[in-house]
C-alpha positions as CSV (number, residue, x, y, z in Angstrom):
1,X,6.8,68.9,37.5
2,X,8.7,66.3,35.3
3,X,11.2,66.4,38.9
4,X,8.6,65.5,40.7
5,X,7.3,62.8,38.9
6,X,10.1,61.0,38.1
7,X,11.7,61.1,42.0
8,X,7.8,60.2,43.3
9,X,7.9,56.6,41.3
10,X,12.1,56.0,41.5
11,X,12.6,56.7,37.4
12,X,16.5,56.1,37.5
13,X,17.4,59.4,35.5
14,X,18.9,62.6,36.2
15,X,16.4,65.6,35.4
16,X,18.2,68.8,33.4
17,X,17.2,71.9,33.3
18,X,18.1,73.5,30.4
19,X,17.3,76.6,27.9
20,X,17.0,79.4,30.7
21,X,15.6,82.7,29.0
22,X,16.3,84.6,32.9
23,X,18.0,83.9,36.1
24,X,14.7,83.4,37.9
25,X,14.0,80.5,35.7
26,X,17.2,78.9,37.0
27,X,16.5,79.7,40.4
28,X,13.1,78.1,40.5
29,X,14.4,75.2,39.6
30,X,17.0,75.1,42.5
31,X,17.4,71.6,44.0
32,X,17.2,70.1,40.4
33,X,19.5,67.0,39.2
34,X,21.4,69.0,37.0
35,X,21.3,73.2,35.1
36,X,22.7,74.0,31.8
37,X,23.4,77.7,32.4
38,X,24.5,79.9,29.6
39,X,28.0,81.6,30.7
40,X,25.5,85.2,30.4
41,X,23.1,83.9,32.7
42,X,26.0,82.1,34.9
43,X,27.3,85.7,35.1
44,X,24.6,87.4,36.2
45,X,24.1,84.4,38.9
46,X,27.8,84.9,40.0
47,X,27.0,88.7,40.7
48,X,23.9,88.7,42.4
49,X,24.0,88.0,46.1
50,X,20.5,87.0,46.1
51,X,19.9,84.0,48.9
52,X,18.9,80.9,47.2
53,X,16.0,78.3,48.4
54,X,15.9,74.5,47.1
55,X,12.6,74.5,45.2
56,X,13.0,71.0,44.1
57,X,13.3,68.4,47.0
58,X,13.2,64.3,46.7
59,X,11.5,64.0,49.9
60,X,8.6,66.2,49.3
61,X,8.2,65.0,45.8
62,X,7.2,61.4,47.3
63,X,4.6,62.6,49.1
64,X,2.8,64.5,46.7
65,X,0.0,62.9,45.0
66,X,-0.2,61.3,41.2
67,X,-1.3,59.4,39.4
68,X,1.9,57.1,37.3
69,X,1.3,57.4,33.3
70,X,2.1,54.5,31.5
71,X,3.2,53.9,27.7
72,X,5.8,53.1,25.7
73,X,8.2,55.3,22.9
74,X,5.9,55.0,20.0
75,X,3.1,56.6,22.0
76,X,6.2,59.1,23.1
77,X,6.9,59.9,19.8
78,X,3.5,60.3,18.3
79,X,2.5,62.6,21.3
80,X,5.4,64.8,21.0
81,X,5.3,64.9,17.1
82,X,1.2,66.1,18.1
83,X,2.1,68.7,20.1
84,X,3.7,71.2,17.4
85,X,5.1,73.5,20.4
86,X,7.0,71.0,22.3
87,X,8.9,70.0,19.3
88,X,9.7,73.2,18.1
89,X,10.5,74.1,21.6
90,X,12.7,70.7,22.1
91,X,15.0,71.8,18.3
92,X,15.0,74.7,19.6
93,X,16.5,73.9,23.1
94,X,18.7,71.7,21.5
95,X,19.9,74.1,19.2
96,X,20.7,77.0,21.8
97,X,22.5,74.1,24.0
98,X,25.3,73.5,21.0
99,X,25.3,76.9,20.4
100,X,25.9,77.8,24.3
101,X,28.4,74.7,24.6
102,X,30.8,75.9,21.6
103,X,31.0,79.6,23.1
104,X,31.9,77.7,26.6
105,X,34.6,75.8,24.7
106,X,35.9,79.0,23.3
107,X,35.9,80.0,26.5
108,X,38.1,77.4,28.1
109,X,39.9,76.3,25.5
């Protein structure tokens, strides 16, 4: 997984999680940086009394074995614009996120 990766070679970033179409999604990715939960699926979380179990862990991800990938953002770029799904996917995401952060501000404010 991208946690892995970056945690096995010390990429100073947080990971997010983000764009959740169920709560298992969310809970597989327990132990992550940081979750963008919609307030439905936050919910649902909230009510369940389910036991949760860290998935993602620093410690395990630097002994697993990989290979580090090197290049810079124009090969970034060009591989993303390539890969037709993964930038639908990332609009998309993007989208849904300002559309999930407005009804939260509705919400609290």
């Amino acid at each position: 997984t991208i946690f892995n990766y970056f945690k096995k070679f010390d990429i100073k970033t947080q990971i997010m999680g983000a764009s959740f179409r169920n709560s298992n999604e969310i809970l597989e990715l327990a132990g992550c940086d940081l979750l963008t939960i919609s307030p439905d699926l936050l919910e649902e979380l909230q009510t369940d009394d389910k036991e949760i179990q860290k998935k993602l862990d620093l410690k395990l991800s630097k002994d697993m074995k990989m290979d580090k990938i090197i290049f810079n953002e124009k090969t970034f770029r060009y591989m993303l614009n390539q890969d037709a799904m993964a930038t639908e996917k990332l609009s998309d995401g993007i989208r849904k996120f300002e559309a999930d952060l407005n009804k939260i501000k509705e919400t609290i404010f």
